[in-house]
C-alpha positions, 0 to 999 in steps of 0.5 A: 271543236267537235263535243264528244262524251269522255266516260269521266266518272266522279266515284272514280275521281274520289278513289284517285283523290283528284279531289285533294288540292294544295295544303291551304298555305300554298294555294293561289286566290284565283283558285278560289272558284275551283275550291268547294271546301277546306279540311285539315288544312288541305283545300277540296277540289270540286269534282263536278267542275274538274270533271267539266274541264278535264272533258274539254281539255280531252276534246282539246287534245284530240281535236289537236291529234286528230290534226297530226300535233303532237304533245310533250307531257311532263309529270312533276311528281316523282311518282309520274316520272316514269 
């Protein structure tokens, strides 16, 4: 697998509020790494690792289309049905 540079930008990140997880009553143990700290009952994602994982999974995805595979992707909130 080919490394490539995806412009992932943390500031970004913050204004999407990819850093809002679960609410601390619903979270799995095996999360506890990804988990930098907890807030009004809300567990805060740490970005630095989000952002090192969303960048292999994209060098993922297009190593795969490159290869002509295609993808399904299911959105599982009303707001990314569309």
């Amino acid at each position: 697998m080919t490394r490539r540079y995806w412009n992932i930008n943390l500031e970004e990140m913050m204004e999407a509020g990819v850093h809002f997880g679960h609410g601390t009553r619903k979270w799995n143990p095996k999360m506890a790494p990804y988990i930098s700290a907890k807030r009004k009952g809300i567990h805060i994602t740490n970005l630095t690792r989000t952002a090192r994982f969303l960048s292999e999974a994209c060098d993922l995805v297009f190593d795969a289309a490159s290869r002509g595979k295609q993808f399904l992707i299911v959105g599982t909130k009303n707001k990314e049905a569309d």
